[in-house]
C-alpha positions as CSV (number, residue, x, y, z in Angstrom):
1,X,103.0,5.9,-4.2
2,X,105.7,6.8,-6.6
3,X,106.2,3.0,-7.5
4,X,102.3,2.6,-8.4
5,X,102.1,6.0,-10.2
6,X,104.7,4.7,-11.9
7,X,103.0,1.8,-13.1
8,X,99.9,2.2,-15.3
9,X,98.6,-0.9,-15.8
10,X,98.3,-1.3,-12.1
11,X,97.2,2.0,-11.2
12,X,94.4,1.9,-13.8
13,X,92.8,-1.5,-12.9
14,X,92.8,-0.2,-9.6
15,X,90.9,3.2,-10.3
16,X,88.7,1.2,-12.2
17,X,87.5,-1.2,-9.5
18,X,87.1,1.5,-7.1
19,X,85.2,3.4,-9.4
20,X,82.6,0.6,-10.4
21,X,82.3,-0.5,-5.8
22,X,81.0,3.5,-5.5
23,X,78.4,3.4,-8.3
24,X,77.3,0.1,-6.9
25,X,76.9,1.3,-3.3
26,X,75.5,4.9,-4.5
27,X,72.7,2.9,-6.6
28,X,71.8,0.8,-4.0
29,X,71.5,3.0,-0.9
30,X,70.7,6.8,-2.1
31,X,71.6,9.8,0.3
32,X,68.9,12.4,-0.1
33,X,70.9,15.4,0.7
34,X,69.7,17.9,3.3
35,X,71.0,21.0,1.1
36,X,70.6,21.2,-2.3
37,X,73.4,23.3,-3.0
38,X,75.8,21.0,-0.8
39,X,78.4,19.0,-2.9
40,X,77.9,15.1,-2.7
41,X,80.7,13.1,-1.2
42,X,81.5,9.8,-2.7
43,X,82.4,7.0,-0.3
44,X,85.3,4.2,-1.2
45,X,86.1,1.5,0.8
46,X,87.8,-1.7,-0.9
47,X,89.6,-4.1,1.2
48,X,93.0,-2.6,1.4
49,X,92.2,1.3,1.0
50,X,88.9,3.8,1.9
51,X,89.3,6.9,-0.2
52,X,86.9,9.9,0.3
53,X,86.4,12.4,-2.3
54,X,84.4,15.9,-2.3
55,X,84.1,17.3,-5.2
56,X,81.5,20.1,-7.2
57,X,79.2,18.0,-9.6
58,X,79.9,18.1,-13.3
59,X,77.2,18.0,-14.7
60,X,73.3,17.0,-12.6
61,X,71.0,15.0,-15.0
62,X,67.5,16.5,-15.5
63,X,65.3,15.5,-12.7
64,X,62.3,12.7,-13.4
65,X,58.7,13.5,-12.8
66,X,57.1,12.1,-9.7
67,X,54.9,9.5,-9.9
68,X,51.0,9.9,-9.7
69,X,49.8,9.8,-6.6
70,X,47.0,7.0,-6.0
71,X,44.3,7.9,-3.6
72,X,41.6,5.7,-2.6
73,X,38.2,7.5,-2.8
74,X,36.8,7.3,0.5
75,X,33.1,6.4,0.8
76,X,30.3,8.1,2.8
77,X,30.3,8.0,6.8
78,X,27.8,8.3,9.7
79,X,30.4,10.3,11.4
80,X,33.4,12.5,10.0
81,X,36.8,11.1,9.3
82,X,40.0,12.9,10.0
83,X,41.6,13.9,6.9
84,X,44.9,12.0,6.0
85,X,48.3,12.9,6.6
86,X,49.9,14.5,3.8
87,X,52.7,12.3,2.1
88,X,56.0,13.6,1.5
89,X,57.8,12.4,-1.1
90,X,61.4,12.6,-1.4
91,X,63.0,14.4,-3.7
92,X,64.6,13.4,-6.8
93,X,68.2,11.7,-6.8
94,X,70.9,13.4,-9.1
95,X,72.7,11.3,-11.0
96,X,76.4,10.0,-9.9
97,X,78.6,12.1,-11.1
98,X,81.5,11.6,-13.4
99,X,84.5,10.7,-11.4
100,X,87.5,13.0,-10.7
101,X,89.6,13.2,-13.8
102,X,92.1,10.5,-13.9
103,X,96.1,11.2,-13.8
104,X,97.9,11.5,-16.5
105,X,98.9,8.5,-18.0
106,X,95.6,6.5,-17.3
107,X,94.3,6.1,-20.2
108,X,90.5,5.9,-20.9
109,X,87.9,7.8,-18.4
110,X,85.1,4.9,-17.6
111,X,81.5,6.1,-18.2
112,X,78.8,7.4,-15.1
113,X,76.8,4.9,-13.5
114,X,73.1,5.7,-13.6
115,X,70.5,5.4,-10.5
116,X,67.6,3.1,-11.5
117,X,64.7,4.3,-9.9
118,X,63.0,6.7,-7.0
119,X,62.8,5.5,-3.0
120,X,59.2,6.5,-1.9
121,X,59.4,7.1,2.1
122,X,55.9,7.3,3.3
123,X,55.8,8.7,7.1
124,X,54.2,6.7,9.4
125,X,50.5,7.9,10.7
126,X,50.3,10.1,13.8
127,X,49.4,8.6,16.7
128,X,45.8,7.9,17.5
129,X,44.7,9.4,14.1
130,X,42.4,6.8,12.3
131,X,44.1,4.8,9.2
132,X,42.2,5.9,6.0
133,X,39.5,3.1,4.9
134,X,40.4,1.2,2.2
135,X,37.8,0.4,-0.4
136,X,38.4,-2.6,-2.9
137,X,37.4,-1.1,-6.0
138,X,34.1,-2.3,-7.2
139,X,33.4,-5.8,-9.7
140,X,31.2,-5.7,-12.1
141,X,30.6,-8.4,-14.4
142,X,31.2,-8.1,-17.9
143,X,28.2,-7.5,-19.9
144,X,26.2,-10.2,-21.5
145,X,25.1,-9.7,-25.1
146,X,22.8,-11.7,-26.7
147,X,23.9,-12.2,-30.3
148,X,21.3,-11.0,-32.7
149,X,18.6,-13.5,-34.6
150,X,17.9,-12.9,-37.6
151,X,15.2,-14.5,-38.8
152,X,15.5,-15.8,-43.2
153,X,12.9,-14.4,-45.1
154,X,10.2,-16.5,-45.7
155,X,10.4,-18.2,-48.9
156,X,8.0,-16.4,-51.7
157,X,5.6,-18.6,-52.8
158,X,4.3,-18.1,-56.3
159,X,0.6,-19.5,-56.7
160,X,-0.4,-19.8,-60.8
161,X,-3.9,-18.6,-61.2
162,X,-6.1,-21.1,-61.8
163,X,-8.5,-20.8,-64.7
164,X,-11.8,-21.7,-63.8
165,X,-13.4,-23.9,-67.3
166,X,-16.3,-22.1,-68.8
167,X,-19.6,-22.4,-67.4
168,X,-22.2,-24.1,-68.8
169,X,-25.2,-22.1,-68.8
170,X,-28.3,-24.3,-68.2
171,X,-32.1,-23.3,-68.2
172,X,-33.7,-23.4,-65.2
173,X,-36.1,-25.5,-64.7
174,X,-40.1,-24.1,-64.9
175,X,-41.1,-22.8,-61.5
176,X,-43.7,-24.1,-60.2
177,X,-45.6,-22.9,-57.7
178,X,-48.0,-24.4,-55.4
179,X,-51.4,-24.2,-55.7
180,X,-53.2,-22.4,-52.9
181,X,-55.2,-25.0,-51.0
182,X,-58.7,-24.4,-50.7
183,X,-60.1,-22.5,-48.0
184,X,-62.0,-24.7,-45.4
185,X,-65.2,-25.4,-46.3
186,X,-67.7,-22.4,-44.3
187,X,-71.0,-23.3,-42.3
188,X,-74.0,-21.5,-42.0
189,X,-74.0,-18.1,-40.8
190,X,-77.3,-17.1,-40.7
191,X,-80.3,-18.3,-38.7
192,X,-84.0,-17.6,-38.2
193,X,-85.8,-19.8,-35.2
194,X,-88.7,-20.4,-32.7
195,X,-88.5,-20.5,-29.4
196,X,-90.9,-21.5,-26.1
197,X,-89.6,-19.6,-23.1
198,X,-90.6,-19.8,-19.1
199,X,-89.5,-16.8,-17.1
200,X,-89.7,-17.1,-13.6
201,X,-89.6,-14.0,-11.1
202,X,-88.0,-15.4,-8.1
203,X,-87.9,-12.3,-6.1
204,X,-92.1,-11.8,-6.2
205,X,-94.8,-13.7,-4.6
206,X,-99.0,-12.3,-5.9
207,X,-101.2,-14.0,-3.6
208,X,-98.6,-15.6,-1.9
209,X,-97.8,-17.9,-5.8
210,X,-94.8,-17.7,-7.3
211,X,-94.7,-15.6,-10.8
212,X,-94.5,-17.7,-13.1
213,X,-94.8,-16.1,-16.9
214,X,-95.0,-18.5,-20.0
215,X,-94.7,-17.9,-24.2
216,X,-92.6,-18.2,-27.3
217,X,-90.5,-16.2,-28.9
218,X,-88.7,-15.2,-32.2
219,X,-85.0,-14.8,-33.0
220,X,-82.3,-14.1,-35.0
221,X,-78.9,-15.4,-35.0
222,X,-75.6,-14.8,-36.7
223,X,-72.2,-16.4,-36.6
224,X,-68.9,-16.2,-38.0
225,X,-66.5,-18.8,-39.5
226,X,-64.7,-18.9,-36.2
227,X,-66.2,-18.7,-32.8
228,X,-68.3,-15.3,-32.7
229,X,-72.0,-14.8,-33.0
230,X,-74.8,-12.7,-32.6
231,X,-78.4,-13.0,-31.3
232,X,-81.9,-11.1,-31.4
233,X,-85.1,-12.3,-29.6
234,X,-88.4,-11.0,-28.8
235,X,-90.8,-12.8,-26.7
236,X,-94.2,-12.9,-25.0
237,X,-94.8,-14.0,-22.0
238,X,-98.3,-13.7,-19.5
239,X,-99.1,-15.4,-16.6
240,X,-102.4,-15.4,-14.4
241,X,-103.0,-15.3,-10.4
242,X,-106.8,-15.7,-8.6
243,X,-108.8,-16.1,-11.5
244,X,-108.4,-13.0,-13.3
245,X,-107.0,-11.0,-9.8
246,X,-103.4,-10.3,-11.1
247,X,-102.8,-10.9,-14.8
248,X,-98.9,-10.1,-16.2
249,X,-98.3,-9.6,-19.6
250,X,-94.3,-9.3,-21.0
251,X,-92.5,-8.8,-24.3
252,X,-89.2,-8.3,-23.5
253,X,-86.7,-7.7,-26.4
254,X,-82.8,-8.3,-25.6
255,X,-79.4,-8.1,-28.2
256,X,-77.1,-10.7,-26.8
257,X,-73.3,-11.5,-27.9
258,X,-72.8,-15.4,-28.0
259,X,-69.5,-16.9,-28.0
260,X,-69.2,-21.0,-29.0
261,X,-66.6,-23.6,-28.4
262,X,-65.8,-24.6,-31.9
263,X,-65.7,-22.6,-34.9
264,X,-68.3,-22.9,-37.5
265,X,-67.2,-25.9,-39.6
266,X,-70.3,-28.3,-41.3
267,X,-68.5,-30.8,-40.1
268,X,-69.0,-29.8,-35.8
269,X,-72.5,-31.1,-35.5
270,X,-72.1,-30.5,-31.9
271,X,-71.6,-27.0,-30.3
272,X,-71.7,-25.1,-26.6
273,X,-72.2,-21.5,-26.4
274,X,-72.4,-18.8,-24.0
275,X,-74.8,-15.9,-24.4
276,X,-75.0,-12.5,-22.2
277,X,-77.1,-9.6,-23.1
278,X,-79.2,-6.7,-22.5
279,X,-82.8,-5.3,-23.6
280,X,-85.8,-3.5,-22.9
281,X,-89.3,-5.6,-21.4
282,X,-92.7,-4.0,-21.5
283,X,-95.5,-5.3,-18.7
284,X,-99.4,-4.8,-18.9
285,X,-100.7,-5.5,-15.4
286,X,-104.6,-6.2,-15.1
287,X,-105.7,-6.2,-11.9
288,X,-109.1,-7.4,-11.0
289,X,-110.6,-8.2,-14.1
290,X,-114.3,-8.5,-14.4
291,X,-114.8,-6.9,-11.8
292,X,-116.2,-3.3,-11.1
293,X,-112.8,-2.2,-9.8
294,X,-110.6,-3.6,-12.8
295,X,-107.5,-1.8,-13.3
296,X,-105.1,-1.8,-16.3
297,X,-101.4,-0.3,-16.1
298,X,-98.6,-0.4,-18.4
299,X,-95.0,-0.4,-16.9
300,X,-91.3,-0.4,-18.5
301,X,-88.5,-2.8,-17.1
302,X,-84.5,-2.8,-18.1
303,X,-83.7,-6.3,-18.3
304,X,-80.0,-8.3,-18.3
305,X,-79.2,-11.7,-18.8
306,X,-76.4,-14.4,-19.1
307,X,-76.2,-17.6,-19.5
308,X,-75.0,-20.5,-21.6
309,X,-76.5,-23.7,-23.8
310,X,-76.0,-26.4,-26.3
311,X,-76.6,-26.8,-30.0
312,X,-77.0,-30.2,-32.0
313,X,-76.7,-29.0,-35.8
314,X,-77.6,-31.5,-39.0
315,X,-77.4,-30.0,-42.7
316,X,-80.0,-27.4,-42.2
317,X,-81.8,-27.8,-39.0
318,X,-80.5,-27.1,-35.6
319,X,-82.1,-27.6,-31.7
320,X,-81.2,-25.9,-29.0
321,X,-81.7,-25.3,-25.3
322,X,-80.2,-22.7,-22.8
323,X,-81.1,-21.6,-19.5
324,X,-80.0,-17.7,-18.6
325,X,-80.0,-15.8,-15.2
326,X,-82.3,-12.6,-15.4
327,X,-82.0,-9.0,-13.9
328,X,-84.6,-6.7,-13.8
329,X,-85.0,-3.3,-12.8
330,X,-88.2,-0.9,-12.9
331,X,-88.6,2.8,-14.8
332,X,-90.2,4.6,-12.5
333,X,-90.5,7.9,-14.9
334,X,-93.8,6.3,-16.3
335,X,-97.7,7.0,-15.3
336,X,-97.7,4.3,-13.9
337,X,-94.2,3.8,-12.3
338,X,-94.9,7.6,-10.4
339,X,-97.5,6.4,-8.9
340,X,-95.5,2.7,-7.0
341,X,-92.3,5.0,-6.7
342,X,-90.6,4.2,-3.3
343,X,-93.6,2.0,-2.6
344,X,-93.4,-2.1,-1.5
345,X,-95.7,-4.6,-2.7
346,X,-96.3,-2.9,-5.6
347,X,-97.6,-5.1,-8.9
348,X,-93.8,-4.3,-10.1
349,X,-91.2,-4.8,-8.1
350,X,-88.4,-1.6,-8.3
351,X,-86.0,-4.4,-8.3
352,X,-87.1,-8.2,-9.5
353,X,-84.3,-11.0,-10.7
354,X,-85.0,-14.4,-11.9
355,X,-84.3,-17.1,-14.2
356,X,-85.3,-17.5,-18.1
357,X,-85.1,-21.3,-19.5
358,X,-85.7,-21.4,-23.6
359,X,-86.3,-24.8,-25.9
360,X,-86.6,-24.0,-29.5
361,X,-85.2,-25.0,-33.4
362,X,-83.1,-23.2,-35.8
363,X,-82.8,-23.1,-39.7
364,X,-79.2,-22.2,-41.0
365,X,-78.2,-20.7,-44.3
């Protein structure tokens, strides 16, 4: 020991490489101590000589701050999970110490070795205790942006006014308006004619003869420029049964709305009309004349009638013909229509109809 005391070169290159095998082997397999307050031991071993030292640290570097610990979150279950162990964490390793001061004569003192990093020990699960689910941690893709249009203005269109050229003002031309045409020529509207009349009572037999009554008659008609007109008539009428035994006597007045096919043109020579009206008739019966028991009565009838005919018109002179149903009832608040009242076979009938045929010739104006 003396010999390699005695020489420093060799004794200093051997310290040397001792010291630099125990910072190796202390970085590379750390001894967590079980005391805190226990002194480390430092373990040697070359390949000629194992050297043991114990000695009170120097100096203990400050300590590092754990890591963060990373816990998965776990997600929702049906049925309850049993919490996770806790995990223990070892605690921080000092750092080596400085090695035992060198004998005299040695020279330089090399410099600590540092340790490069915490061990994590993570103790296994208990037994039968389910593992914690693990729960990748979710994707989402990035969002897509559309990049904004934006749309040039629209170009601005100048329009130069256009200047209308002055107007020439030019008369108007004379109005002329159109002479009204004339109004259609007009026919006659007045007439004043003769008539010869037959009135036969169909509903009477005197002696067992039909009654039979024949005269003339008067009238006055009227007509419009269209299709209307108007008629008057009065007539007499007598008839005679047995040689003087029943003698009739009428004059029956009627006002009678007519109604023609065409309208009242000179040029419609040719006309058809329909007539239907009402009136009063007055009868004078004589009843055995010449005779001592000759009887006179007077009697008042309401009479109706309607019925149609035709017309044939020149310039001025017009013929016509018509035939008319007759209705004809008996006023029985006369002398004489007391006395038959609610009597048959009476000379007047309470009730009588029958047929009226005329011929006769107008004259228009």
């Amino acid at each position: 020991m003396r010999s390699l005391f005695g020489n420093r070169p060799a004794a200093f290159t051997l310290f040397s490489g001792l010291t630099l095998l125990a910072g190796v082997a202390s970085a590379e397999e750390p001894i967590a101590a079980a005391d805190d307050s226990a002194a480390p031991t430092v373990v040697t071993q070359s390949t000629t000589t194992v050297t043991t030292t114990t000695s009170a640290p120097a100096a203990v570097a400050p300590a590092l701050p754990p890591p963060p610990m990373v816990m998965a979150a776990p997600a929702p279950m049906a049925q309850p999970v049993a919490p996770p162990p806790p995990v223990s964490v070892a605690p921080q390793v000092p750092m080596v110490p400085y090695p035992a001061a060198a004998p005299p004569g040695m020279g330089m003192v090399p410099g600590p070795v540092y340790y490069n990093g915490p061990v994590w020990i993570i103790p296994a699960p208990a037994a039968g205790a389910p593992l914690p689910p693990t729960y990748a941690p979710p994707v989402y893709a990035p969002p897509v942006y559309q990049p904004p249009y934006y749309a040039p203005p629209a170009p601005r269109v100048y329009v130069q006014p256009f200047a209308q050229p002055p107007r020439l003002l030019q008369p108007r031309p004379p109005v002329r308006t159109a002479r009204p045409l004339p109004p259609p020529p007009r026919g006659p509207s007045v007439a004043i004619g003769l008539r010869a009349t037959m009135l036969g009572v169909s509903s009477q037999q005197v002696f067992g003869q039909d009654v039979n009554m024949w005269g003339a008659g008067l009238l006055v008609r009227f007509r419009s420029q269209g299709r209307f007109g108007f008629e008057l008539g009065l007539d007499a009428m007598r008839t005679e049964i047995g040689h003087g035994a029943f003698t009739r006597t009428s004059y029956p007045f009627t006002v009678s709305p007519m109604f023609y096919l065409f309208q009242n043109r000179p040029e419609n020579h040719f006309n058809i009309y329909a007539v239907a009206g009402f009136g009063l008739m007055a009868d004078d019966i004589g009843l055995y004349q010449g005779t001592p028991q000759q009887l006179s009565q007077q009697f008042w009838e309401l009479i109706g009638q309607a019925g149609g005919g035709v017309e044939l018109r020149f310039k001025r002179l017009a013929l016509f013909g018509d035939i008319r149903a007759v209705g004809m009832l008996l006023d029985d608040s006369s002398p004489a229509g007391v006395y038959y009242q609610n009597v048959d076979g009476g000379p007047i009938p309470a009730q009588s109809n029958g047929y009226k045929v005329n011929v006769g010739a107008l004259l228009w104006f």
